[in-house]
DRENPA-3360 file (N, C-alpha, C; in nm, 2 decimals, always signed):
BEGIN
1 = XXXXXXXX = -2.82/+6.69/-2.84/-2.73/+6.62/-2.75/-2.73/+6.69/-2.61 ~ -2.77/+6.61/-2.52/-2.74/+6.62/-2.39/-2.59/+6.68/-2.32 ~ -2.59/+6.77/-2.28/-2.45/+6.79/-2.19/-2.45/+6.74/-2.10 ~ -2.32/+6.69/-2.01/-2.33/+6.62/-1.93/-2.33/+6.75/-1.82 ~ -2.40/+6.71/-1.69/-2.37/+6.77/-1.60/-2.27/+6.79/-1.47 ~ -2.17/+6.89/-1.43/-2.11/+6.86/-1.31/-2.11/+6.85/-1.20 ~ -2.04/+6.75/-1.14/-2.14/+6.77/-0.97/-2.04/+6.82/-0.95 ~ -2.10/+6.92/-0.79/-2.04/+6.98/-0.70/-1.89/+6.92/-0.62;
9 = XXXXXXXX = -1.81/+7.00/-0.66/-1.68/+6.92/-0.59/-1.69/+6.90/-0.41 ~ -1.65/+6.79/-0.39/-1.67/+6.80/-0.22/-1.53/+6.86/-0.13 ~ -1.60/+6.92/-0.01/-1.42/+6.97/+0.06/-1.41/+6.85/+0.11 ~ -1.29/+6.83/+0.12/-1.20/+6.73/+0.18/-1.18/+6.75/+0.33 ~ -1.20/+6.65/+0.42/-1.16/+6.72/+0.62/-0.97/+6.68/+0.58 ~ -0.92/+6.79/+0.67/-0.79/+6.79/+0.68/-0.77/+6.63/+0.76 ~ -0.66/+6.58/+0.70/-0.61/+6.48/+0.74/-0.59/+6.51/+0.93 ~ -0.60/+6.36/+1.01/-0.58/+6.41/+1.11/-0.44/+6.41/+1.14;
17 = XXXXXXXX = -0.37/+6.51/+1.25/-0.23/+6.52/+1.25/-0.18/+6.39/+1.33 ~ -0.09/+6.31/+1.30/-0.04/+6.22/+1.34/+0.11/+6.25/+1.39 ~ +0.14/+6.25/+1.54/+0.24/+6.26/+1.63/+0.35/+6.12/+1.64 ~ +0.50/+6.11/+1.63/+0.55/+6.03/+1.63/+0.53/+5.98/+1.76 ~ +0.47/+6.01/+1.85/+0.46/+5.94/+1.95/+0.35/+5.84/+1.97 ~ +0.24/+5.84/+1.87/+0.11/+5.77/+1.82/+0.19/+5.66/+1.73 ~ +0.29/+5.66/+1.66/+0.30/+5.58/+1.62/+0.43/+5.42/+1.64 ~ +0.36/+5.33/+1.66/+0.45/+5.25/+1.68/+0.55/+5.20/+1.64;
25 = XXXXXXXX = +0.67/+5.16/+1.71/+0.83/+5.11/+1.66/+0.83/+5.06/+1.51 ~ +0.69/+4.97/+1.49/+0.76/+4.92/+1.31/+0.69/+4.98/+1.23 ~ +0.60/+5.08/+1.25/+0.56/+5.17/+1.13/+0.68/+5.26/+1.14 ~ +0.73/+5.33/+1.21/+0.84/+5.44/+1.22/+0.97/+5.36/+1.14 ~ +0.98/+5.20/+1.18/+1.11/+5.15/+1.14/+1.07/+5.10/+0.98 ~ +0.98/+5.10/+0.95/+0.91/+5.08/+0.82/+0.94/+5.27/+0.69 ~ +0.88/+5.36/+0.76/+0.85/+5.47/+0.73/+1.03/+5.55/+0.69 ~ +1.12/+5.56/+0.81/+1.23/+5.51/+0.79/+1.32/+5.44/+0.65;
33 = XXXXXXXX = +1.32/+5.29/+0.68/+1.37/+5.17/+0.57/+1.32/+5.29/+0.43 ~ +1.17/+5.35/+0.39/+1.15/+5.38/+0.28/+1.18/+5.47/+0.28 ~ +1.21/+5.57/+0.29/+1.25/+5.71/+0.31/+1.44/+5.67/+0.27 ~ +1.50/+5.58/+0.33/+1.61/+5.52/+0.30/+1.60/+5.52/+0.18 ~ +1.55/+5.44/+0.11/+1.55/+5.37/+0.00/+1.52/+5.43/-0.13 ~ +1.43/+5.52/-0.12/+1.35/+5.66/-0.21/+1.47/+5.75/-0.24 ~ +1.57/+5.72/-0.05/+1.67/+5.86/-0.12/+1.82/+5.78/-0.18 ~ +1.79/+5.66/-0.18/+1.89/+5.63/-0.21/+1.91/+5.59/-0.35;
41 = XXXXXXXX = +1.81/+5.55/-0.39/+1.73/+5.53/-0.51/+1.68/+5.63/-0.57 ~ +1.68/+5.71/-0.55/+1.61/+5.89/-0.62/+1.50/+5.86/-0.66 ~ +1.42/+5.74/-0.63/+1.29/+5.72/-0.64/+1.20/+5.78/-0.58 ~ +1.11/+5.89/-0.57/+0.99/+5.97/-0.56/+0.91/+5.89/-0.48 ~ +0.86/+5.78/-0.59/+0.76/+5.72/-0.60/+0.79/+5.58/-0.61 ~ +0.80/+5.46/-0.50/+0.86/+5.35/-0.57/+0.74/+5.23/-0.62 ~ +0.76/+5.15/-0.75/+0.68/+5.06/-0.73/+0.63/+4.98/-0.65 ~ +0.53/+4.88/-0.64/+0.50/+4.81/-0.53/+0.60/+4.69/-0.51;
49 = XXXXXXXX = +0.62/+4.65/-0.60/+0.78/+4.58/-0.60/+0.88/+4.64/-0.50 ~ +0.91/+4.71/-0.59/+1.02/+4.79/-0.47/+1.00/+4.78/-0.27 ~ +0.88/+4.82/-0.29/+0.81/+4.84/-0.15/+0.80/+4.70/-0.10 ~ +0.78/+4.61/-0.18/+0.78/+4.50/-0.10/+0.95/+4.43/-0.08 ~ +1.04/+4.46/-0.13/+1.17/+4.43/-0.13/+1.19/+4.50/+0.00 ~ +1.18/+4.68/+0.04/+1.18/+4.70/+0.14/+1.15/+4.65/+0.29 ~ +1.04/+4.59/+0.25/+0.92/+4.48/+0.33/+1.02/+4.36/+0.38 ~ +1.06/+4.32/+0.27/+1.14/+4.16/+0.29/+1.23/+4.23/+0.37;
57 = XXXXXXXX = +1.33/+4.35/+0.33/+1.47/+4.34/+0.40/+1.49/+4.34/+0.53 ~ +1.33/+4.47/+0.60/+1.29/+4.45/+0.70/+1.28/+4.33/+0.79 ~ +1.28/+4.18/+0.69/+1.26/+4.05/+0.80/+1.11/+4.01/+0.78 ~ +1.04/+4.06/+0.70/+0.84/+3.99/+0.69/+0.87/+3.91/+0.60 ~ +0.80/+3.84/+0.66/+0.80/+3.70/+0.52/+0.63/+3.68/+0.53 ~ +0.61/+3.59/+0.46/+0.44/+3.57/+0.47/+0.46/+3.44/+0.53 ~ +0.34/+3.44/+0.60/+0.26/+3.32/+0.67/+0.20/+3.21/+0.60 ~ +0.24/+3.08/+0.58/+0.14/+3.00/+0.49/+0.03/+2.95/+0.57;
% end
C-alpha cells in the first residue's frame, strides 16, 4: 500500500491593512449593525440567516 504523500504547506501574504477611512458609510454601517447584534446576541458566529435579518433591518430588500 501506497502512502499518501504531503504537499508543502503554502505561506499565506498578510492580509492587506484596511483603514476606516477606505471604507465606505454602509460597509462601516453594516460592520457596526453586526457587531451590534453578535454582542447582543452572544453570538460569535452568526448564521447566515441571522446575517441576513441584520441585512433586512438595515432597509435592503432585493430587486425583482
Amino acid at each position: 500500500m501506497k502512502q499518501p504523500t504531503e504537499e508543502p504547506e503554502q505561506e499565506l501574504d498578510a492580509p492587506e491593512e484596511v483603514t476606516v477611512e477606505a471604507m465606505d458609510r454602509e460597509v462601516l454601517e453594516f460592520i457596526r449593525a453586526m457587531d451590534d447584534y453578535k454582542r447582543l446576541n452572544r453570538r460569535q458566529f452568526p448564521t447566515w440567516g441571522e446575517v441576513l435579518r441584520v441585512v433586512r433591518t438595515l432597509g435592503y430588500k432585493r430587486s425583482v
